[in-house]
N, C-alpha and C positions, 0 to 999 in steps of 0.2 A: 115638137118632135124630140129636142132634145129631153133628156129624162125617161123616153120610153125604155121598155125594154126590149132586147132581143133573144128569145128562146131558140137554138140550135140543137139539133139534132141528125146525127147519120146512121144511115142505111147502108147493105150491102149486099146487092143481088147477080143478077145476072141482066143483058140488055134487056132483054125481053121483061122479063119482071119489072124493073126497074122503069119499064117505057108506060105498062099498064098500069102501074102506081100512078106514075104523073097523068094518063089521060080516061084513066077509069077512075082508081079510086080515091084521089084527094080530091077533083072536083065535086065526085058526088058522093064521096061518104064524109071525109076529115072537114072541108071547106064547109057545107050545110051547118057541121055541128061547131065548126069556131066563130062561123056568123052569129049565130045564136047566144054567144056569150059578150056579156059586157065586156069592154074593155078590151077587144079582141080591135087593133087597127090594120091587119094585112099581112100576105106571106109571102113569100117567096121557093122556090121547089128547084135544085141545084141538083144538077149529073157530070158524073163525069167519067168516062167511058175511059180503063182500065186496061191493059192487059189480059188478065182474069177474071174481071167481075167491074161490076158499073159503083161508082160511090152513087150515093143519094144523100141531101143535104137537107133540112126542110128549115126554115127559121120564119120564124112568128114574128108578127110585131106586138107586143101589147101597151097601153097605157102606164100599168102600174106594175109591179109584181101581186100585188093584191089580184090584179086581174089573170095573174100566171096562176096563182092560187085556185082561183076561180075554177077556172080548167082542169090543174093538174093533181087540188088536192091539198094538204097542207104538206106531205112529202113530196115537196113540188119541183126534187132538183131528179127524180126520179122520172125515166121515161115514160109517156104515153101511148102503148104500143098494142095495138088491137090484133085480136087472135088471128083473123085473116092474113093482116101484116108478119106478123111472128111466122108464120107460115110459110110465106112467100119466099124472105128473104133470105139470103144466107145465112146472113149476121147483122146485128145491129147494136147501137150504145143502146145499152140497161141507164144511163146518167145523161143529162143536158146540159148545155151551158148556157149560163144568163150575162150576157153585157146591157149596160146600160149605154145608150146612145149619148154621144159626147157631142157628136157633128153631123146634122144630117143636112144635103144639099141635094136640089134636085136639077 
């Protein structure tokens, strides 16, 4: 575990939006196609209910950064953000952050 990495990224919608993302579209669109890459080991999907708008959190797990690559590209600190998503949401990071796992305990 430790040496993974972790890709983070946020969103920013409205509840509603923000609710159909986690129960429509990362199970069956985003999740189908990170299964499918190497080096993809699990995600996590993070809200948090605002005032004005819902944040949205998504962070990846992967092996390597070769395998963030995989994914995202060789401009790979650049978000992954599909026309549907772009759509939906108010706003969102254009950038990602990558940590590498220092300590992972379960």
């Amino acid at each position: 575990m430790a040496g993974q990495i972790v890709r983070v990224w946020k969103g920013y919608g409205t509840g509603a939006v923000v609710e159909s993302y986690c129960r429509e579209h990362f199970p069956n669109s985003v999740l189908p196609h990170l299964r499918s890459i190497a080096g993809f080991v699990g995600a996590r999907v993070l809200t948090r209910a605002k005032r004005d708008e819902t944040e949205l959190v998504v962070a990846t797990v992967w092996e390597s950064i070769e395998s963030v690559r995989a994914f995202a590209g060789d401009n790979y600190e650049e978000a992954v953000v599909e026309p549907v998503v772009r759509e939906l949401l108010n706003r969102f990071d254009d950038r990602v952050t990558h940590f590498t796992v220092a300590v992972a305990a379960g």
